[in-house]
SEFIZA-3560 file (N, C-alpha, C; in Angstrom, 3 decimals):
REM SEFIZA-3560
<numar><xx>56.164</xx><yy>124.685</yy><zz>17.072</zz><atom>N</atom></numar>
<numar><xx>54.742</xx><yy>124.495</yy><zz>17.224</zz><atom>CA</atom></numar>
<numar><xx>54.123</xx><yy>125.863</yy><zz>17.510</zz><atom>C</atom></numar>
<numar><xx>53.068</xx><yy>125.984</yy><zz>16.577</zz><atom>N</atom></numar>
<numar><xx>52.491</xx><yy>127.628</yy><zz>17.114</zz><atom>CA</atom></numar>
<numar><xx>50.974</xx><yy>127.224</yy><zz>17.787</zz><atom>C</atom></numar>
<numar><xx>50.303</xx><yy>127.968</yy><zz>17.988</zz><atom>N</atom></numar>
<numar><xx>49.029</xx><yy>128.233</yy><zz>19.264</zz><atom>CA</atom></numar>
<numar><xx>48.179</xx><yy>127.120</yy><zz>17.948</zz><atom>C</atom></numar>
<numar><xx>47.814</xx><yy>127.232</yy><zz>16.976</zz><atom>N</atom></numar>
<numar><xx>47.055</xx><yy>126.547</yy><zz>16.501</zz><atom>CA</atom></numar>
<numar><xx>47.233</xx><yy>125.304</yy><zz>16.904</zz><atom>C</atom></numar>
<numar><xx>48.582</xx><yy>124.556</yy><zz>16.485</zz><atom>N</atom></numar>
<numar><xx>49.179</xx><yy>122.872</yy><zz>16.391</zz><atom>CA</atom></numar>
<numar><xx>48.591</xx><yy>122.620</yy><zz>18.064</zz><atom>C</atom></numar>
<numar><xx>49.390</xx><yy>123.695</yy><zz>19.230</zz><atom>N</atom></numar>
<numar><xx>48.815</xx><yy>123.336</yy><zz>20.294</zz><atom>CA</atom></numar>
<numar><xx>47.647</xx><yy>123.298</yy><zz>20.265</zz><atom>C</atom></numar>
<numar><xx>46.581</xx><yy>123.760</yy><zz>20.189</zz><atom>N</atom></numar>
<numar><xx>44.790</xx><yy>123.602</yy><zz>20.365</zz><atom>CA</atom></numar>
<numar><xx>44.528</xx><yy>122.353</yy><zz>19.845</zz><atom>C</atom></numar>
<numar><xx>45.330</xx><yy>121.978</yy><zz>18.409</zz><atom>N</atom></numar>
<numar><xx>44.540</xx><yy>120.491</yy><zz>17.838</zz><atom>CA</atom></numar>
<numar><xx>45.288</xx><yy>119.566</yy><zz>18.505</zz><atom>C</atom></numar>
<numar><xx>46.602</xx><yy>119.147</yy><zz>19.780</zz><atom>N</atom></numar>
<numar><xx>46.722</xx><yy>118.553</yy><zz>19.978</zz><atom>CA</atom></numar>
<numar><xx>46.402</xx><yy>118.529</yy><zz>21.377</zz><atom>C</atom></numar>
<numar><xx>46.045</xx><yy>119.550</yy><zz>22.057</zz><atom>N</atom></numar>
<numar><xx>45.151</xx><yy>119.134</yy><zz>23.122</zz><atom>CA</atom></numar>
<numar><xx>43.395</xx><yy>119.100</yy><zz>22.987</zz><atom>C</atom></numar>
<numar><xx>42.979</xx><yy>119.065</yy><zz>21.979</zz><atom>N</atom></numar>
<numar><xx>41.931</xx><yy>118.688</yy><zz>21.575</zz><atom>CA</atom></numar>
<numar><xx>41.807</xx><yy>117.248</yy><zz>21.738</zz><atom>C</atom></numar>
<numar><xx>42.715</xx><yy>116.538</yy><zz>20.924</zz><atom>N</atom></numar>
<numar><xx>42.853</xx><yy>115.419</yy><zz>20.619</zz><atom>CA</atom></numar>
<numar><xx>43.539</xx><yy>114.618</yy><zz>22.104</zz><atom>C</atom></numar>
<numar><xx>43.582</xx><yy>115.332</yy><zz>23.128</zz><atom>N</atom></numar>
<numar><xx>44.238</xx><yy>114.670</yy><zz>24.469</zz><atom>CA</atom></numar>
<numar><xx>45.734</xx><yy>114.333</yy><zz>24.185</zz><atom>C</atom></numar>
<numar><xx>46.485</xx><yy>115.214</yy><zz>23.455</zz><atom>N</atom></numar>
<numar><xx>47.799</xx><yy>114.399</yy><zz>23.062</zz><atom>CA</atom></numar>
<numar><xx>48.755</xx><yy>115.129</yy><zz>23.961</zz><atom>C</atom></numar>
<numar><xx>48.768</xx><yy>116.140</yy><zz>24.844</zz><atom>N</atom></numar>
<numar><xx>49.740</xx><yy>117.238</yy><zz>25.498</zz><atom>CA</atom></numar>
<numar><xx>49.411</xx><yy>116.385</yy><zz>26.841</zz><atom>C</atom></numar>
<numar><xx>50.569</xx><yy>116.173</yy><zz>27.329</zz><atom>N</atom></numar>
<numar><xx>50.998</xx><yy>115.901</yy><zz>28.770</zz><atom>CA</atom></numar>
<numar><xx>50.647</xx><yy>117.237</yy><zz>29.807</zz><atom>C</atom></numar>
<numar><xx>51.221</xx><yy>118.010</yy><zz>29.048</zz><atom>N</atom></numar>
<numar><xx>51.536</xx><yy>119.653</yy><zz>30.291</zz><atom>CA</atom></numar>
<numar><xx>51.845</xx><yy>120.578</yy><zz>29.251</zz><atom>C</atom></numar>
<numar><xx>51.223</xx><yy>121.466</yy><zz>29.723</zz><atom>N</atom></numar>
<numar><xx>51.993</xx><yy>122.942</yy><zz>29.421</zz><atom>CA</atom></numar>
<numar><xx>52.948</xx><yy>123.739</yy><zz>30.861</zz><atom>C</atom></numar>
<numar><xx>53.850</xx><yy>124.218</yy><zz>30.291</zz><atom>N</atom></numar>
<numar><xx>55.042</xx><yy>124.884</yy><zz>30.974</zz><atom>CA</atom></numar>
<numar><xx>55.509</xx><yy>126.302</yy><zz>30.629</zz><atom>C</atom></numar>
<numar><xx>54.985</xx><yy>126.926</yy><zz>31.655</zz><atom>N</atom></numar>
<numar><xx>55.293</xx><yy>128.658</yy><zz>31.479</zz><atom>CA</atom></numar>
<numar><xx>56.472</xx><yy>128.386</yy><zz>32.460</zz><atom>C</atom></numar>
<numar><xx>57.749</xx><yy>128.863</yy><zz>31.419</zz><atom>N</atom></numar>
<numar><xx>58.915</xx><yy>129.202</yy><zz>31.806</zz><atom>CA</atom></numar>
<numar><xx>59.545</xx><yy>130.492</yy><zz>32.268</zz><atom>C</atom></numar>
<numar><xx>59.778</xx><yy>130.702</yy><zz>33.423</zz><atom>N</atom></numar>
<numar><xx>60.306</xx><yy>131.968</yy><zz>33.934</zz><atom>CA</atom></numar>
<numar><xx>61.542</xx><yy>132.273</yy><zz>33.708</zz><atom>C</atom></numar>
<numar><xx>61.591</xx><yy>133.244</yy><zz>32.965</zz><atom>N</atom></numar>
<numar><xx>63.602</xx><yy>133.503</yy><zz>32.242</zz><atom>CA</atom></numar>
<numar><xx>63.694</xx><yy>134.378</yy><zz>32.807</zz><atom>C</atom></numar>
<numar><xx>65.465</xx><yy>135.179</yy><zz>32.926</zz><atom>N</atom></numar>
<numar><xx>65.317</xx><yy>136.485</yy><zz>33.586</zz><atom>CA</atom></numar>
<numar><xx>64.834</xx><yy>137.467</yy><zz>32.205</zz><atom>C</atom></numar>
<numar><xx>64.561</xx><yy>138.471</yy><zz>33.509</zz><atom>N</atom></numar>
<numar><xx>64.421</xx><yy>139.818</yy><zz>32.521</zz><atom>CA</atom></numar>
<numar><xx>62.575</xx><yy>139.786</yy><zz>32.144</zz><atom>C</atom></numar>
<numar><xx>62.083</xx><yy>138.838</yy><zz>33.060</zz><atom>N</atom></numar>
<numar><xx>60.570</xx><yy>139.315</yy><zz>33.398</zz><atom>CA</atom></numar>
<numar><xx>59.402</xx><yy>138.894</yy><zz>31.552</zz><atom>C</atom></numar>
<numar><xx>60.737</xx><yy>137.467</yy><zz>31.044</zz><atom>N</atom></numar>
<numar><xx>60.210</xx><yy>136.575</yy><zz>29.869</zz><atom>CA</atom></numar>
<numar><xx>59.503</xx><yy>135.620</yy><zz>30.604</zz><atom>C</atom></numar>
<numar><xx>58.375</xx><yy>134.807</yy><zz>29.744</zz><atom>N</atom></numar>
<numar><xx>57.675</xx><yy>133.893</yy><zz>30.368</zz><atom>CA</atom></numar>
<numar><xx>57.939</xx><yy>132.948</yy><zz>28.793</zz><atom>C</atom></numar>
<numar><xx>58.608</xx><yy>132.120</yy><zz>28.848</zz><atom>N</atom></numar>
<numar><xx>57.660</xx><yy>131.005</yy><zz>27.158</zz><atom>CA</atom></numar>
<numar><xx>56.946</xx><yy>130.091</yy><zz>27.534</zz><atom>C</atom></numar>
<numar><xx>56.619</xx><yy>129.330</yy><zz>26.626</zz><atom>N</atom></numar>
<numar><xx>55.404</xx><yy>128.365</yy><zz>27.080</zz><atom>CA</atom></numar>
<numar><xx>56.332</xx><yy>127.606</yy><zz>25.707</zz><atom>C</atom></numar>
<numar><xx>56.075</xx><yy>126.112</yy><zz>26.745</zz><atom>N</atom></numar>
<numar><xx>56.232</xx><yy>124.301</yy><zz>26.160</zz><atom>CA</atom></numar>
<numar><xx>55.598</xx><yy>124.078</yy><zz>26.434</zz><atom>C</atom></numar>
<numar><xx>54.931</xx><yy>123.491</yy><zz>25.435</zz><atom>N</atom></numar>
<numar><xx>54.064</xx><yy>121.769</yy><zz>25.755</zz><atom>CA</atom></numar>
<numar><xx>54.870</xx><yy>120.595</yy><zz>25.486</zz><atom>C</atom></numar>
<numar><xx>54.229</xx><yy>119.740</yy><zz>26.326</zz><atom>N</atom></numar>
<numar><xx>54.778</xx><yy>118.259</yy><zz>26.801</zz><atom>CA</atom></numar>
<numar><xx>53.993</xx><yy>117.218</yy><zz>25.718</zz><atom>C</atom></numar>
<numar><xx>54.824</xx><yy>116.715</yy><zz>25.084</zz><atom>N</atom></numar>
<numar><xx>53.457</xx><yy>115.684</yy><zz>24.071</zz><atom>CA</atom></numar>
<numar><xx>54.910</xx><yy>114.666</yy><zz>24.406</zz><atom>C</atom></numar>
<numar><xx>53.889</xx><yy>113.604</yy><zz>24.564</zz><atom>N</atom></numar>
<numar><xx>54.981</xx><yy>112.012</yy><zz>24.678</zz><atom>CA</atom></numar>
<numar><xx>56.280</xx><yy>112.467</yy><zz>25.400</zz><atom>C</atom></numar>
<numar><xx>56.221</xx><yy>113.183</yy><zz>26.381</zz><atom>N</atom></numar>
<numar><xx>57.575</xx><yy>113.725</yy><zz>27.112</zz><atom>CA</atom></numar>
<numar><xx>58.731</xx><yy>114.608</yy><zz>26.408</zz><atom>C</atom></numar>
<numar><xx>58.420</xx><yy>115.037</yy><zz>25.244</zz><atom>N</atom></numar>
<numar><xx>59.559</xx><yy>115.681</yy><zz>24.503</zz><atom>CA</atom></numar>
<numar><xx>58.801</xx><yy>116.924</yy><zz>24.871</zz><atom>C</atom></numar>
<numar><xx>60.071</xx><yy>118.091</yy><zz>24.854</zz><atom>N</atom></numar>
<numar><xx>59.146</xx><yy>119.660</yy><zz>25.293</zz><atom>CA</atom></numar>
<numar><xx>59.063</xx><yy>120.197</yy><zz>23.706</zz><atom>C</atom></numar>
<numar><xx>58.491</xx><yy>120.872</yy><zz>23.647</zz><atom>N</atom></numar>
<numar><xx>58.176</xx><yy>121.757</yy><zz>22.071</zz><atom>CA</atom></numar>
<numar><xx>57.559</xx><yy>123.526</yy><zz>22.370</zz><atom>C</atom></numar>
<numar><xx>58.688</xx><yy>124.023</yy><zz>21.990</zz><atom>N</atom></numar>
<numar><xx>58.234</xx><yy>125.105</yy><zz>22.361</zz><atom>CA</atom></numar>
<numar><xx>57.486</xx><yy>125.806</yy><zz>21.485</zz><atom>C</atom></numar>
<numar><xx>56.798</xx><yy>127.211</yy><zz>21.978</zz><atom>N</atom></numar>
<numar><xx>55.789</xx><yy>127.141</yy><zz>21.349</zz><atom>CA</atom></numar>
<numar><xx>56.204</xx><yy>128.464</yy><zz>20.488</zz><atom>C</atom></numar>
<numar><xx>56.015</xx><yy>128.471</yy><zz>19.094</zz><atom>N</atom></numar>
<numar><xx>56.000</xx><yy>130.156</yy><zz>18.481</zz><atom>CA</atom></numar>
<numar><xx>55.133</xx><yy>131.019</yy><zz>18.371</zz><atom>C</atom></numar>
<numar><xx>55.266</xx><yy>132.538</yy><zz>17.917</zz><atom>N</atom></numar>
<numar><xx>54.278</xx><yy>133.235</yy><zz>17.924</zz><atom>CA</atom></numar>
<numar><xx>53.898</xx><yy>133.035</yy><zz>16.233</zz><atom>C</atom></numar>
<numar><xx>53.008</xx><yy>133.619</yy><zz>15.694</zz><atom>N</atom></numar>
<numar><xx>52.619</xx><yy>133.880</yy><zz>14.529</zz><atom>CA</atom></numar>
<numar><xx>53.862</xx><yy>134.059</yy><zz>13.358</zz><atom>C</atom></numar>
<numar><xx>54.897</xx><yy>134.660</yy><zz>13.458</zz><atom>N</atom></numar>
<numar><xx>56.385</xx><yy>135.069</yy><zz>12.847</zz><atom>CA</atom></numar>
<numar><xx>57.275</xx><yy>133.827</yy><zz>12.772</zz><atom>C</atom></numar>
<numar><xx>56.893</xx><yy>133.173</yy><zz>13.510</zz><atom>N</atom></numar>
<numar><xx>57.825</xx><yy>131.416</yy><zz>13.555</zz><atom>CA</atom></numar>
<numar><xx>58.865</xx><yy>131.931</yy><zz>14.584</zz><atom>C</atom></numar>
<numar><xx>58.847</xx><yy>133.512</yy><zz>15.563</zz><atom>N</atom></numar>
<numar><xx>59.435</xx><yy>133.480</yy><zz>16.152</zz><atom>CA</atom></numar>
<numar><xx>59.427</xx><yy>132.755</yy><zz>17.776</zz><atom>C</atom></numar>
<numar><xx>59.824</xx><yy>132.924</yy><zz>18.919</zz><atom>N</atom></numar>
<numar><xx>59.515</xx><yy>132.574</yy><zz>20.368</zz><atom>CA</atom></numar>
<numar><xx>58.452</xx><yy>133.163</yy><zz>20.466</zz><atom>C</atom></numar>
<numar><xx>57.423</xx><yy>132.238</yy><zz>21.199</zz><atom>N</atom></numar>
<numar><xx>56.087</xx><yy>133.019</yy><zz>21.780</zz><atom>CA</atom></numar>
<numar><xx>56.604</xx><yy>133.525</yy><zz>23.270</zz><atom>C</atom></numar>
<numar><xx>57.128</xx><yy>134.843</yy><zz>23.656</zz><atom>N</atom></numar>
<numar><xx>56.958</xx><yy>135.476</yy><zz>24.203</zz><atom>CA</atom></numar>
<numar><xx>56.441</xx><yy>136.201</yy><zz>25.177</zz><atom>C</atom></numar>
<numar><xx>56.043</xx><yy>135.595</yy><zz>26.487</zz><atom>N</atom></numar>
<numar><xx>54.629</xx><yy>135.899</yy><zz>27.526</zz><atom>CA</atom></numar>
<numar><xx>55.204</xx><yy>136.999</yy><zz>28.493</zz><atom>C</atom></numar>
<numar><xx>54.202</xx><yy>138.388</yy><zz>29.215</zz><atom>N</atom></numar>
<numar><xx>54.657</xx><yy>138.760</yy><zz>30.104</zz><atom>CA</atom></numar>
<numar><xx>54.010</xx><yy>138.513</yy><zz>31.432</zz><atom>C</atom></numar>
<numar><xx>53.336</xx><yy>137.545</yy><zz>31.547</zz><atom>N</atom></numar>
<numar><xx>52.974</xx><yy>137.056</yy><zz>33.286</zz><atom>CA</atom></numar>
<numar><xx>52.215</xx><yy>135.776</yy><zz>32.999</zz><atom>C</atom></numar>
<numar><xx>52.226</xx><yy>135.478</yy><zz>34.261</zz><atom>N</atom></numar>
<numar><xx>51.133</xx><yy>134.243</yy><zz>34.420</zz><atom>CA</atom></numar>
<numar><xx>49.687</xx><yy>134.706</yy><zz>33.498</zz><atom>C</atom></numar>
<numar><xx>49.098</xx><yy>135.934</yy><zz>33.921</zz><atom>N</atom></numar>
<numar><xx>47.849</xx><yy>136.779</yy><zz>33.389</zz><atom>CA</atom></numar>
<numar><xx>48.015</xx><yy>136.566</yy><zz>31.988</zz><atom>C</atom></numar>
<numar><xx>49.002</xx><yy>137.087</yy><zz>31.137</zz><atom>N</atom></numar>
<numar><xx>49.306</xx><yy>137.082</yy><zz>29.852</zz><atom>CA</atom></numar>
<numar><xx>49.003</xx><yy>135.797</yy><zz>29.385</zz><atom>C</atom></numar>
<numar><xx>50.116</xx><yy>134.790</yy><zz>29.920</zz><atom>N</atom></numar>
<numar><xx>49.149</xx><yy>133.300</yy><zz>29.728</zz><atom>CA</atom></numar>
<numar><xx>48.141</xx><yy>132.541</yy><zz>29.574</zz><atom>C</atom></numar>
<numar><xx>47.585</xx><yy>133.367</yy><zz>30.844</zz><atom>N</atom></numar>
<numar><xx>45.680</xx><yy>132.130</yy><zz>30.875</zz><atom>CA</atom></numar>
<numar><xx>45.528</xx><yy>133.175</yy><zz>29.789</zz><atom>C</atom></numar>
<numar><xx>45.033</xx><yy>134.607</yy><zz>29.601</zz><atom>N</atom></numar>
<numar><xx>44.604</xx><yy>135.083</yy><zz>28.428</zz><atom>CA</atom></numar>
<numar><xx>44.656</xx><yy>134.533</yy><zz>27.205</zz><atom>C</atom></numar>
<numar><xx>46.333</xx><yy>134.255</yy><zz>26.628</zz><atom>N</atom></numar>
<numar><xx>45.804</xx><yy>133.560</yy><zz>25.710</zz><atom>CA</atom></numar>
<numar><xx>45.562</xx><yy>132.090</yy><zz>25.369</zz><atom>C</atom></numar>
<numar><xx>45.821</xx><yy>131.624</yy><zz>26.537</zz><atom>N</atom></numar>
<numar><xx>45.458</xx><yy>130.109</yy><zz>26.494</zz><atom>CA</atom></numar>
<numar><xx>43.927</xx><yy>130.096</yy><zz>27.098</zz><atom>C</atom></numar>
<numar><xx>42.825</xx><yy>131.205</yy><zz>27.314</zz><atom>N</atom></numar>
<numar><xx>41.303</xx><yy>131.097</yy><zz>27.857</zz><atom>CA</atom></numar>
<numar><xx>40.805</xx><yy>129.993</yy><zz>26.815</zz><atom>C</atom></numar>
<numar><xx>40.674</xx><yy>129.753</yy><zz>25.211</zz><atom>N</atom></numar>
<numar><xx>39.778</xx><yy>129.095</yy><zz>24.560</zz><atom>CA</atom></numar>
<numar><xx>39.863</xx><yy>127.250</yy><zz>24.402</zz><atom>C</atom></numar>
<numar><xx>41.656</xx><yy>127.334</yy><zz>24.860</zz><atom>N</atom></numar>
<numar><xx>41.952</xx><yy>126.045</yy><zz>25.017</zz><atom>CA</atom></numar>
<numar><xx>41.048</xx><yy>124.813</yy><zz>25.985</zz><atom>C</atom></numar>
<numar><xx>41.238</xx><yy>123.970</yy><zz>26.085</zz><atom>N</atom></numar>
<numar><xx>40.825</xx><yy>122.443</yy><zz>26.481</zz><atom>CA</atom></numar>
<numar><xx>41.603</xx><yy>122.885</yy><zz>28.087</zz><atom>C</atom></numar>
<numar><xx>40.898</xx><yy>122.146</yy><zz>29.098</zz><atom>N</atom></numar>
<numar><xx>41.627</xx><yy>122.306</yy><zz>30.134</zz><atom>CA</atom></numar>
<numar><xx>42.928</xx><yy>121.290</yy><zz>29.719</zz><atom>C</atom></numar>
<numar><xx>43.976</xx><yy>122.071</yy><zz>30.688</zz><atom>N</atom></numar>
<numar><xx>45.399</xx><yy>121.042</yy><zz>30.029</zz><atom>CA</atom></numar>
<numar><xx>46.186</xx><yy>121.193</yy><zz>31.564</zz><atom>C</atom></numar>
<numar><xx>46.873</xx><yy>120.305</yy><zz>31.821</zz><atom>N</atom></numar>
<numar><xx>48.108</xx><yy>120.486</yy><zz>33.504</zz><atom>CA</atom></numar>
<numar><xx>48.680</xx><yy>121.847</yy><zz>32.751</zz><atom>C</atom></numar>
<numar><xx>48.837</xx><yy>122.764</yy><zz>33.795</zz><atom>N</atom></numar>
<numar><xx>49.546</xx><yy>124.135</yy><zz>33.659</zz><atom>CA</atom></numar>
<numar><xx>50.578</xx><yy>124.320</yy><zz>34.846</zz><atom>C</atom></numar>
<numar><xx>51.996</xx><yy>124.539</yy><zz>34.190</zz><atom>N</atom></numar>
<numar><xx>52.559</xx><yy>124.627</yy><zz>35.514</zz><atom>CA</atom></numar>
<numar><xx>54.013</xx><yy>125.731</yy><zz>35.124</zz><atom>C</atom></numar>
<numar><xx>54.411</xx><yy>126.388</yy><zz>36.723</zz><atom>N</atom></numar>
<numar><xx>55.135</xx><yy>127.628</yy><zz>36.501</zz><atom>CA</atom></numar>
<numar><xx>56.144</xx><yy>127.300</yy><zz>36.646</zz><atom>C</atom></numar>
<numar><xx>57.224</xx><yy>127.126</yy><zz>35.593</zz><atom>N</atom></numar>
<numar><xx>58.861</xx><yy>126.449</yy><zz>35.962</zz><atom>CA</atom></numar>
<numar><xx>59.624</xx><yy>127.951</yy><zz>36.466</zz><atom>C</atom></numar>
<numar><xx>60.626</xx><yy>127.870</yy><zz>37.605</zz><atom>N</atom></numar>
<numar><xx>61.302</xx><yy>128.635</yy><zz>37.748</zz><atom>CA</atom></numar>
<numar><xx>62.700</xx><yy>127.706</yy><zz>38.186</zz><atom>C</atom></numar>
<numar><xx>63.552</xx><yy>128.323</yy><zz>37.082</zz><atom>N</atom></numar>
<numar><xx>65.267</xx><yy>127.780</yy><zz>37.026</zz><atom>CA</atom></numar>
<numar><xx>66.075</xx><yy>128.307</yy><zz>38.369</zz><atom>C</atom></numar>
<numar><xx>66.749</xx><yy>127.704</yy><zz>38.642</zz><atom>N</atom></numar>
<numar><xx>67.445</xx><yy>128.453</yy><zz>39.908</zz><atom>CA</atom></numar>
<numar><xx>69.105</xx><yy>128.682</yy><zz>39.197</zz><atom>C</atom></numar>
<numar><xx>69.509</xx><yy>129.760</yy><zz>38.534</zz><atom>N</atom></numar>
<numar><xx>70.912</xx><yy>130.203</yy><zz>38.691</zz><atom>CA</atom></numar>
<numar><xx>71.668</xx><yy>130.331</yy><zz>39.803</zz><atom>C</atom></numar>
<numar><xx>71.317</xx><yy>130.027</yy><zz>41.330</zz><atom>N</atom></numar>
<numar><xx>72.283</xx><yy>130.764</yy><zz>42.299</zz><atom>CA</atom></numar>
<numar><xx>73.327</xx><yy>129.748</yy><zz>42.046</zz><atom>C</atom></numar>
<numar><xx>73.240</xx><yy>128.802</yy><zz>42.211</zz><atom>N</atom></numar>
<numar><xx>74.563</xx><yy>128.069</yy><zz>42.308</zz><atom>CA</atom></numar>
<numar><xx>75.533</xx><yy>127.879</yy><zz>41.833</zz><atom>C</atom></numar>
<numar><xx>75.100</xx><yy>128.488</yy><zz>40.056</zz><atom>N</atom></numar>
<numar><xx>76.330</xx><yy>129.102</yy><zz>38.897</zz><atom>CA</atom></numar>
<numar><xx>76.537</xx><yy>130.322</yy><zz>39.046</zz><atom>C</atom></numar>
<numar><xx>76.037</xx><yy>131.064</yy><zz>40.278</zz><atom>N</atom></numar>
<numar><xx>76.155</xx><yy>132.213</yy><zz>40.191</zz><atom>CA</atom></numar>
<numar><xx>77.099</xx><yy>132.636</yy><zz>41.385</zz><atom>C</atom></numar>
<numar><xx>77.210</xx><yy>132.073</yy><zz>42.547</zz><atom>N</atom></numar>
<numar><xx>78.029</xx><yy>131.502</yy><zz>43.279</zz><atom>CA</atom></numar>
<numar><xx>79.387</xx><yy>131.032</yy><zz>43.216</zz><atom>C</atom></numar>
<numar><xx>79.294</xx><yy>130.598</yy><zz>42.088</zz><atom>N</atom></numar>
<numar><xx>80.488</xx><yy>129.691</yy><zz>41.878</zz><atom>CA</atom></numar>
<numar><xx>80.486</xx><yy>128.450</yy><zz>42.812</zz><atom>C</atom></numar>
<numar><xx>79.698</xx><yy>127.603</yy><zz>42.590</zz><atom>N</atom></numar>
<numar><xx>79.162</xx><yy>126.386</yy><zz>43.163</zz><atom>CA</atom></numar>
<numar><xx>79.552</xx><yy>125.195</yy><zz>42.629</zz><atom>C</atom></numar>
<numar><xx>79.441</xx><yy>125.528</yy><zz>41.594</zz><atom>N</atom></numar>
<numar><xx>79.037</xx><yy>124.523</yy><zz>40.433</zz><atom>CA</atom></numar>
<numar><xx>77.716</xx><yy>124.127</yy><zz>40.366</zz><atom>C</atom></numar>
<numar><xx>77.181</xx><yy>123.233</yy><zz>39.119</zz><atom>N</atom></numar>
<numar><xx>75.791</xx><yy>123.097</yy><zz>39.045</zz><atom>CA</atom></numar>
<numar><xx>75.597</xx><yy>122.119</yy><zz>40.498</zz><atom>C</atom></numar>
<numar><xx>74.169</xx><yy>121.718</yy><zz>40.327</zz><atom>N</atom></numar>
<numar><xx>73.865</xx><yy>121.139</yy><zz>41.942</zz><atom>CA</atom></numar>
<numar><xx>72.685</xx><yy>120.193</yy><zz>41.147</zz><atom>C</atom></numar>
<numar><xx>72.178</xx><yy>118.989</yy><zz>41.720</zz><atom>N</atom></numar>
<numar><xx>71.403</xx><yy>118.282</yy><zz>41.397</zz><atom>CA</atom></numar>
<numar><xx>69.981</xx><yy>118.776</yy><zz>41.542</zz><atom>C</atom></numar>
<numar><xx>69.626</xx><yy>119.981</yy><zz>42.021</zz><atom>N</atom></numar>
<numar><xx>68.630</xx><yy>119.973</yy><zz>41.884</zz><atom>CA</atom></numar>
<numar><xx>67.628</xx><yy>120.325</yy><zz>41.102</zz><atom>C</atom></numar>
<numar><xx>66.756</xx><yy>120.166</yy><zz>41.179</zz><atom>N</atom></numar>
<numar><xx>65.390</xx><yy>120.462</yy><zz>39.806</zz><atom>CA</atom></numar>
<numar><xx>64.921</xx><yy>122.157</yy><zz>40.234</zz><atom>C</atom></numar>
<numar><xx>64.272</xx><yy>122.311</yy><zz>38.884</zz><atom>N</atom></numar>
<numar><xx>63.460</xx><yy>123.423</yy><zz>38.845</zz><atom>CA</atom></numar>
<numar><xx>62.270</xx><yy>123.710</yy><zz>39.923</zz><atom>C</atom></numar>
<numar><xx>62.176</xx><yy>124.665</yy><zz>40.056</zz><atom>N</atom></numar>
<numar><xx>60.914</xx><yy>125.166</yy><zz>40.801</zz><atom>CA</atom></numar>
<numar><xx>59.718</xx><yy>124.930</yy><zz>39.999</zz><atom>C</atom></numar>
<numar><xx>58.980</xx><yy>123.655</yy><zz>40.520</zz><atom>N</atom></numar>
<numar><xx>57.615</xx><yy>123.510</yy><zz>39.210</zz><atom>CA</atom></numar>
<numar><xx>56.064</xx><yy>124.031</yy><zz>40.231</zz><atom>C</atom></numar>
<numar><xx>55.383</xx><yy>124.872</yy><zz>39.675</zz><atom>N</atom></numar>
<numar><xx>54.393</xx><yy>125.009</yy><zz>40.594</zz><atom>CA</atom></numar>
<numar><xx>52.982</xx><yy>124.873</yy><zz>39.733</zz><atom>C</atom></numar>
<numar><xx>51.988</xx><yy>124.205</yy><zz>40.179</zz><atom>N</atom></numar>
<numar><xx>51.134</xx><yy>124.344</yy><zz>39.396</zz><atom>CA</atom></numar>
<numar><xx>49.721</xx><yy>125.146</yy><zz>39.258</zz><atom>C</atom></numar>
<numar><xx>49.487</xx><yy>125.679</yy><zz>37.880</zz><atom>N</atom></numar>
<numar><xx>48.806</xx><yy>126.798</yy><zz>37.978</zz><atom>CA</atom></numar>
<numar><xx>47.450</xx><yy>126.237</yy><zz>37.889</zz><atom>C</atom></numar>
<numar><xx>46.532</xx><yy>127.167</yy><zz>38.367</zz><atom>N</atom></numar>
<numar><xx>44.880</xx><yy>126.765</yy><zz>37.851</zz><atom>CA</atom></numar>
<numar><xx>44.770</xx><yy>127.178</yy><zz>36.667</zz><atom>C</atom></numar>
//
């Protein structure tokens, strides 16, 4: 899905959420949520759309429809540890 498909489907009220994903190495992507499936989003190239901050985000999401915006952050410590995975969820925070 690229920035266009997103605009006509939150036009149309069809996006649950958008999700700026925090990866390492200071990547941000963005999913939208339509009917609970995630779809990530591409840039112009059909490659990963690519974000470097929250800022980078609202920028280019300013012309959009208001939509739920929220900041996922993954927690590696516990594979990083040698833990094993752990039941818990992502860090979801939500943005204005």
């Amino acid at each position: 899905m690229n920035l266009q498909e997103l605009n006509a489907y939150a036009i149309a009220g069809k996006v649950d959420e958008l999700n700026l994903i925090s990866m390492e190495g200071g990547i941000y992507l963005l999913e939208a949520r339509i009917h609970g499936a995630a779809h990530p989003l591409d840039d112009t190239h059909g490659q990963t759309l690519r974000l470097r901050s929250v800022e980078h985000a609202r920028e280019v999401l300013h012309a959009f429809p208001k939509l739920t915006f929220n900041l996922i952050h993954t927690s590696v410590h516990d594979e990083m540890c040698g833990l094993g995975i752990s039941a818990q969820e992502s860090l979801k925070v939500p943005i204005s």
